[in-house]
C-alpha positions in Angstrom: -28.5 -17.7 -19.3 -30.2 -17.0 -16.1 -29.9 -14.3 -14.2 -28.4 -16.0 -11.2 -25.5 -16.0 -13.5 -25.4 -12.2 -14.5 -25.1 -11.3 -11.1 -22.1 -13.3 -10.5 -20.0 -12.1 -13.4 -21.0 -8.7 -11.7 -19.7 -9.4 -8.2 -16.4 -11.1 -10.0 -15.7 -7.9 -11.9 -15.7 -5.6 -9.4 -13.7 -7.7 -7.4 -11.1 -7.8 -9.7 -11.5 -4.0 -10.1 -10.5 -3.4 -6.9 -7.8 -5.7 -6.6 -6.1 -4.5 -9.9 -5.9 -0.5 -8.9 -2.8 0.5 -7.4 -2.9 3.3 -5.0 0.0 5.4 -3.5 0.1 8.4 -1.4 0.6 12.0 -2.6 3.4 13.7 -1.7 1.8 17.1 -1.1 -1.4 16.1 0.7 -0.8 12.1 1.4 -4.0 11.7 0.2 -4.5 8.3 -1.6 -4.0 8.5 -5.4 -3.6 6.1 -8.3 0.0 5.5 -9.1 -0.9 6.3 -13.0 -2.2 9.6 -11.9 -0.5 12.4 -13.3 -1.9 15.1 -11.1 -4.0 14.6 -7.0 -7.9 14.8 -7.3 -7.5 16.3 -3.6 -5.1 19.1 -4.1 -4.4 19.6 -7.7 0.0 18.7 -7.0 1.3 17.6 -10.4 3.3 14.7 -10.0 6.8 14.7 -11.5 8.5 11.7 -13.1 10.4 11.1 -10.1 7.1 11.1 -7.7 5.8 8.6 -10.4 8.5 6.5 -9.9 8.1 6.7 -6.1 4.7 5.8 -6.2 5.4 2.7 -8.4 8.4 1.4 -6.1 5.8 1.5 -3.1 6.1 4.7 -1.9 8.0 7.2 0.3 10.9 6.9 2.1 8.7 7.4 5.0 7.3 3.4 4.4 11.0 2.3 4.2 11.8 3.8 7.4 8.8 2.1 8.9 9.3 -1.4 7.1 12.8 -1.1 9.2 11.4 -0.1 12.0 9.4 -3.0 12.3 11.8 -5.1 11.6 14.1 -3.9 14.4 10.6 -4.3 16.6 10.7 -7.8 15.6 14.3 -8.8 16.3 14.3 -7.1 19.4 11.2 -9.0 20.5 13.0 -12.0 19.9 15.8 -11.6 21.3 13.7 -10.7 24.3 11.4 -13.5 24.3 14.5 -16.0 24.1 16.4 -14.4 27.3 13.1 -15.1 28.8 13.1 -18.5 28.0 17.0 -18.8 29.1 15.6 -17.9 32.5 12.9 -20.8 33.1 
């Protein structure tokens, strides 16, 4: 094989390394962590089960509040955008 084609099963690799970690947040520090991490390279916080299991379902309730919250932001745009159009 050439080299041409060395390099390119490098590049694809790391690609898929990067695309295949799963990060979450910590809930001590918020730094970013892998969700199979059972303790935070920044501040040493031992996960529990329970913050395992956050991590896996995507993360604090904090990201739920502001997945609604941009939801409502939406809507309310909408409904805005069409009163608009009622007027013209």
């Amino acid at each position: 094989m050439s080299d041409e084609w060395a390099e390119d099963d490098e590049d694809w690799d790391d690609e898929y390394e990067a695309e295949d970690e799963a990060t979450g947040l910590c809930p001590e520090c918020r730094a970013e962590i892998d969700v199979e991490a059972e303790m935070c390279p920044a501040c040493g916080y031992w996960l529990t089960t329970a913050d395992r299991h956050a991590l896996w379902d995507g993360g604090s309730p904090v990201r739920g509040v502001m997945s609604v919250g941009k939801m409502v932001l939406v809507v309310i745009l909408i409904v805005v955008m069409s009163g608009l159009a009622m007027l013209f």
